[in-house]
Each structure stands twice: as C-alpha cells, then as structure tokens.
N, C-alpha and C positions, 0 to 999 in steps of 0.2 A: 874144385879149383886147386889150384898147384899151390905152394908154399910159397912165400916171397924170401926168397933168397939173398937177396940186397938191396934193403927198403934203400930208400935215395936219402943223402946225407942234407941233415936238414941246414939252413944259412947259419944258423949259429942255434948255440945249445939251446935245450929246452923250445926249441923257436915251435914246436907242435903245442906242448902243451900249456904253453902261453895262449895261442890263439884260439885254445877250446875255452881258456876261462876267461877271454875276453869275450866269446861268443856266448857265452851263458850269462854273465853280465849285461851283453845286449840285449838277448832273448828276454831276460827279466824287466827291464823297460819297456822293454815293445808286448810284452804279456802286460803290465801296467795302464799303458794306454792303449791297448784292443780293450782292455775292462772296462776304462774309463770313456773312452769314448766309441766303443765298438756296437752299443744298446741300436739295436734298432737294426741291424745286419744277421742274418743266418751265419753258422759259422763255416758251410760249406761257400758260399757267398765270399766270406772273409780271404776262407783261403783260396781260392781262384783268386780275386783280387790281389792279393800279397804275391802269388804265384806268378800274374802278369807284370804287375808292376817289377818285380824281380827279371824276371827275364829279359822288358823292356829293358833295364841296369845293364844287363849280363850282355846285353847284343849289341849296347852302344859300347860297352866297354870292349870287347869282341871285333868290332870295327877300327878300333884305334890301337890296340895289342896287337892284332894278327895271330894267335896264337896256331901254332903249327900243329896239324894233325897226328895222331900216335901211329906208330907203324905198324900196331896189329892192330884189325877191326874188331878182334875179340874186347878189348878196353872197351870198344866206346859201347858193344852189349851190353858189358856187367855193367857199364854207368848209369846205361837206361832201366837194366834189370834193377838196379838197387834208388833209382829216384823213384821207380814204381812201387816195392815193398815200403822202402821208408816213408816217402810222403804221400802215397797214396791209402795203402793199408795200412798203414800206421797210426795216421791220421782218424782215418774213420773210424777203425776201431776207437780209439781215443775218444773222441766226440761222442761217440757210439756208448760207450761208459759212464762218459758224464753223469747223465741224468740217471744213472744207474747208480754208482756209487758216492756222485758227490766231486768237487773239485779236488778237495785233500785226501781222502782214500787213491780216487784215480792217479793223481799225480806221486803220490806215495808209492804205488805201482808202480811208475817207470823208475823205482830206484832196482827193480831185477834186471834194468836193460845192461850195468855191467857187468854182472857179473855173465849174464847170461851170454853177453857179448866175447868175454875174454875165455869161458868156455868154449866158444863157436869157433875163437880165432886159434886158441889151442889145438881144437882139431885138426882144422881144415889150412891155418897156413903155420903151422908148423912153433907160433909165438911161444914165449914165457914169461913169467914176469916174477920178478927179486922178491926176496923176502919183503924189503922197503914199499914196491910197488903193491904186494899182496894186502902189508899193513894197514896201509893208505887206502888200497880200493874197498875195505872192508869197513873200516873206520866212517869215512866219507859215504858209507853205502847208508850205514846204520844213522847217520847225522843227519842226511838229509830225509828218511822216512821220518826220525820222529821230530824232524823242524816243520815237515808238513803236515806231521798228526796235531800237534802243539801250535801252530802259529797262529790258530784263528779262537779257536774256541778247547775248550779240556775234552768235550764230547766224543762220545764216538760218532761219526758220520753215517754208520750202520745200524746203529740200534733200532730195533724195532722192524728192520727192513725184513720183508719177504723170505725169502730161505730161495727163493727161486730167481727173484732179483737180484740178490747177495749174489748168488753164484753166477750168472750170466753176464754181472757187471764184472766179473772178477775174472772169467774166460776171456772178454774184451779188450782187459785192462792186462793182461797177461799177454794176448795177444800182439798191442800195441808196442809191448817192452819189447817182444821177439821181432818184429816185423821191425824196430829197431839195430836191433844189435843185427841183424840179419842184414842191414843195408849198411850197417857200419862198415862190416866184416867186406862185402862185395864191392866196396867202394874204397876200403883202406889198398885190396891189391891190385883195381884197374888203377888207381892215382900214381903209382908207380911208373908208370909212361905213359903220364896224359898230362898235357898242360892244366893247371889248378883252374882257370876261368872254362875254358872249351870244355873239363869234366864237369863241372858244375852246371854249364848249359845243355850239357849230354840228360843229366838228373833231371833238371825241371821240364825240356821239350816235354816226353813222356809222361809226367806226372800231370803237368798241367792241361793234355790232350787228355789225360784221362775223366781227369776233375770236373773238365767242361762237358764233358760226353755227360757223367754221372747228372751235372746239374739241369741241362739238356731234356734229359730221358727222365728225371726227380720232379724238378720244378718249371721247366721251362726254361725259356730265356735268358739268362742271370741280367739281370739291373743293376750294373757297374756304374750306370749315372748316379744311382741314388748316395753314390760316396764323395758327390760334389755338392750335394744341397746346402749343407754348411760351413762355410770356410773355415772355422777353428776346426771344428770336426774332420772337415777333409786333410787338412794340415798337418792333423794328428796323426791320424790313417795312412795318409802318406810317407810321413815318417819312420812309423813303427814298421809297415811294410818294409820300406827301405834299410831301415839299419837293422831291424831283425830277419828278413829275408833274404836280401842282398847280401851285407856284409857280415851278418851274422853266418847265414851258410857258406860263403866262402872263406869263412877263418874257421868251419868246420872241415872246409876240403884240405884247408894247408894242413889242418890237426891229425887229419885221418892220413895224410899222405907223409907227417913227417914221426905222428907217434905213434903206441900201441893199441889196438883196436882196446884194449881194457880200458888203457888211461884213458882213449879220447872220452870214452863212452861214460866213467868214472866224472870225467870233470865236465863235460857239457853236460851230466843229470845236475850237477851243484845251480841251476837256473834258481830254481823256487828259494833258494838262501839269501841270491840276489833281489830275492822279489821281498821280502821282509823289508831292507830299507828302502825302497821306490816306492813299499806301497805306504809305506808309515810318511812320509815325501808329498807326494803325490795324492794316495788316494784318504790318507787322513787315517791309515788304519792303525790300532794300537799292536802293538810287538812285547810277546808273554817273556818269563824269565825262561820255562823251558825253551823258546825256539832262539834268543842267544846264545843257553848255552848248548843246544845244537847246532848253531854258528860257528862259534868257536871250535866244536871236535869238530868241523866239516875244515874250518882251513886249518887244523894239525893235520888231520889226512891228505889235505892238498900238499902242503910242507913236507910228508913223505915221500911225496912223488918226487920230489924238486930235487930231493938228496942225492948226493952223488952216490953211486952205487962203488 
C-alpha cells in the first residue's frame, strides 16, 4: 500500500484518540455483559449475532445518511480486506486460544497488537511517532499486560500446562494480535476517502458472509432465536451488541481515520483496564492492589499521548 500523504484533518484536536478510548470503554461493558449474560450461547454464535445486529444499525443509519461512495474502488477492497483479517481471523484465532491459554494470558497477548501495529504502519505507510507517543505506547503496553496478569488471581494461567499447548495457544494468541494490527493498518489508509459509516459497512458485509458460511459448514443453521428466550437476557444481548458493536466499531473507524495506526491500536487494547471497574459493578468481582496500580500507569501512558508535542 502507498504511504498516506495527508491523513484528513480531524473536527477538532485529539477528536481520533478520544473516540478509541471511548470505544474501549465501551467494549469493556459489552465484554461485561456477554460474561454475564452470554452462558448458554457458542461464541461463534455470539459473534454473527453481534455482527448482524450491527449491520441491521449500520444500514438503517445508511439509509438516512446517504453517505457518498469513494472515488476509487480500491478503498472499498482494503475495507473488505481488512473487516476480513480483523474480524474474521482475528476473532477465531482469538477464541481459538481461549481454551488454550486462559482468558488472562490470551488477552495479555493482544497487548503485542501495538506495537506490532505501529511497526506495520512504519513500514508500509510511511508513519512516526514522538518521543511522547513512543513513551506512552510503551508504558500503556506494559500496564495493561500486567493489569490482566493481576486482576483476577496472583497465579500464573500456564502453570502446569502442556509444553505443546503453551505453545499452540501462544501461535493463536500471536496470531490474533497480528491479524489485528494488520486490519488497523489497512483500514487507517482506505478511511482516508471513504465516508466513516459506508467504510464500516464495507468491514462487516465480508466479515459477517464469512462467519455465516463458517457457522453453516461447523454447526449448521445458527439459532439466532435462542437470543430471544429471555427477555432480561435478550435485552442484554441486545445492548452489548449494539453499543459494543455498533458504536463501539464506529468510534474505531473515526480513531483509525483520524489518529495514528500505533495510538489507535495503543488505546483500544486499554479495554481490559475498563473491564476491572464494570466487572467489580456488575459482576461482583473483587479488584487486587497490583491491577490499580496498573490502572493508574495505563492512564499516565494515555496522558502522554494527549500531550502536545
């Protein structure tokens, strides 16, 4: 891909990296109650679900926007190429790890998606980032692996595991960080001339045709009625779909369109920080000293970003 030359000037300052930490804030509610109330659902199931209900969002809003198509048809490829790596291969690898590594391992794992991200975007479009930015993505990196190593139990997650397991959960969970940063990168330089809702719906057509196929071809049928059996339950579900799918990914598209592939990638991994007081809220969970004060160094690393350079 060619270098971005003149990222598009965002509505007012900061306005990118505002709307990745409002989306990571999101995501950690809607991770909250997929926990709580998601038992009884496969997690390939989940995401189609979230997937459709999202797009249902995206194409009514879609119809009332008009948003105008980009003038080259190469954008709306890489939108599809990069809704396919990220949420498709991302995903699965992801899930794919779980039961491999463990919640807190795996999720510890996606803090290589910035770095890994801001080396991609290095390459390939030409980015840099200030000493301040460098600080901050480093700080925030180290914060949030050990607020997820810390926040549930002192243990390690791995102990005792296989040698073969370890390593296979750990290609997955690798995997999923790249297949990240990989759809950041391809998705920060089609957004450059693509309206933010039309590229967002570019991401999920693809991904969600894909998802259905796998479910299809895996398990049959998917049973999307069974997410109406209970009405707290469905309500829940609904929600979390909604504000973390919906509006969660599309304050990922303003972030990738108006900030740095590092920072975006940097402050949408700060999710699991948000998940410590939602879950102590919500799911009753207790919160150790180590994972506040890996709290605290994750927003001084957010506060470096902010700074004026």
């Amino acid at each position: 891909m060619e270098a971005v030359s003149s990222p598009v000037a965002p509505p007012f300052p900061y306005a990118g990296q505002l709307a990745c930490l409002v989306a990571a804030m999101i995501w950690a509610g809607s991770v909250t109650l997929y926990k709580k109330f998601g038992h009884g659902h496969s997690a390939s199931a989940l995401s189609l679900f979230k997937n459709v209900l999202a797009l249902a969002c995206l194409g009514a809003a879609a119809a009332i926007i008009r948003p105008e198509w980009p003038a080259s048809s190469a954008a709306c490829w890489w939108l599809m190429a990069s809704g396919v790596v990220g949420l498709v291969i991302g995903d699965i690898a992801f899930f794919a790890a779980l039961p491999r590594l463990g919640a807190q391992m795996t999720t510890a794992c996606q803090c290589l998606a910035p770095p890994l991200t801001a080396g991609i975007a290095i390459l390939f479009l030409g980015e840099t980032l200030s000493g301040l930015e460098l600080g901050g993505l480093g700080i925030t990196v180290a914060a949030v692996a050990g607020a997820v190593f810390f926040g549930k139990n002192g243990g390690s997650p791995v102990s005792g595991m296989p040698a073969r397991t370890f390593l296979a959960g750990l290609f997955l969970a690798f995997l999923a960080a790249l297949a990240q940063a990989v759809g950041i990168v391809i998705a920060r330089q089609a957004f450059q001339e693509t309206h933010l809702l039309l590229g967002t719906i570019l991401r999920f057509l693809p991904a969600t045709a894909v998802l259905l196929a796998l479910q299809l071809c895996l398990y049959g049928r998917p049973a999307l009625r069974t997410f109406f059996t209970s009405r707290r339950q469905a309500a829940a579900l609904h929600l979390a779909a909604f504000a973390g799918t919906f509006l969660g990914v599309l304050l990922l598209a303003a972030g990738t369109k108006y900030a740095k592939a590092g920072v975006v990638a940097t402050l949408t991994s700060t999710h699991p920080l948000w998940i410590i007081p939602a879950a102590r809220l919500v799911l009753k969970e207790r919160t150790s000293w180590p994972s506040i004060a890996c709290t605290a160094a994750a927003v001084l690393g957010i506060g470096l970003m902010f700074l004026r350079r």
